[in-house]
N, C-alpha and C positions, 0 to 999 in steps of 0.2 A: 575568672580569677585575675585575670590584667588590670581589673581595677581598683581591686584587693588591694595586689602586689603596690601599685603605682599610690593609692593613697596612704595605704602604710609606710610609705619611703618617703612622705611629706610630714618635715618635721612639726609645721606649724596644722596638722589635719590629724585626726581622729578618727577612725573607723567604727562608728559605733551600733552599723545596722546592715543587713542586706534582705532584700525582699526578691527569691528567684523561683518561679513557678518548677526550675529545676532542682529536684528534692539531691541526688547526685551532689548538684554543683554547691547548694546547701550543705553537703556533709561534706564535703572539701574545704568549704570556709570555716565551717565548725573545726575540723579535724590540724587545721594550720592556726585559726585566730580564736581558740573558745571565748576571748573576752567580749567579741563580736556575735548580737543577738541575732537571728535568722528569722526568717518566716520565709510563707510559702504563697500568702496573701497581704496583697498592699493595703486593705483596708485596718488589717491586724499590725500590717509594721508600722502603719501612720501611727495607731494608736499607743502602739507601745513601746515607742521609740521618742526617742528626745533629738533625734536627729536634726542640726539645725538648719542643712542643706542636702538636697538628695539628688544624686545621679540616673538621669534617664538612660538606660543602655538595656534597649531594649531593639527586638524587631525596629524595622521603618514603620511597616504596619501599626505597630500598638504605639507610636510616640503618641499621637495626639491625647487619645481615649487614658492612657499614664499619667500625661501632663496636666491634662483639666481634671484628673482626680488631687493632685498635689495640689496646684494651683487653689482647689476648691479648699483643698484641707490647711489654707495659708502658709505651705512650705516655698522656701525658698528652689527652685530646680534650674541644673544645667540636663539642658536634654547631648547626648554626647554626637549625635549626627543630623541631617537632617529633618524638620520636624515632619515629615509628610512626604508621601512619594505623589 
């Protein structure tokens, strides 16, 4: 939710998608933002999503395996820590 919170507080940003394998953390985002769409699969938020920049904040572990999925699907991505342990 910190990054919810932190993009919705940016007047020039948009929240228009979250992709969290955490179903939970999904109904929290729904439950505070419903105008923001969810999924549970990043292959399903790529697709259904207009999003024009997407956040990595994920594991250290899953950055890479995340990024070369955006990268591949021509999104623009900030990975939020290190790309790799």
């Amino acid at each position: 939710m910190v990054h919810v919170d932190t993009i919705n507080g940016i007047a020039e940003a948009k929240l228009v998608a979250v992709v969290d394998s955490n179903r939970e953390a999904l109904g929290a985002v729904s439950a505070t933002s419903p105008e923001v769409s969810v999924w549970d699969d990043l292959e399903k938020g790529i697709a259904g999503s207009e999003a024009e920049a997407w956040i990595v904040a994920t594991s250290t572990a899953s950055h890479v395996a995340v990024a070369k999925i955006l990268l591949a699907a021509g999104k623009t991505i900030l990975v939020e820590k290190s790309i790799a342990s």
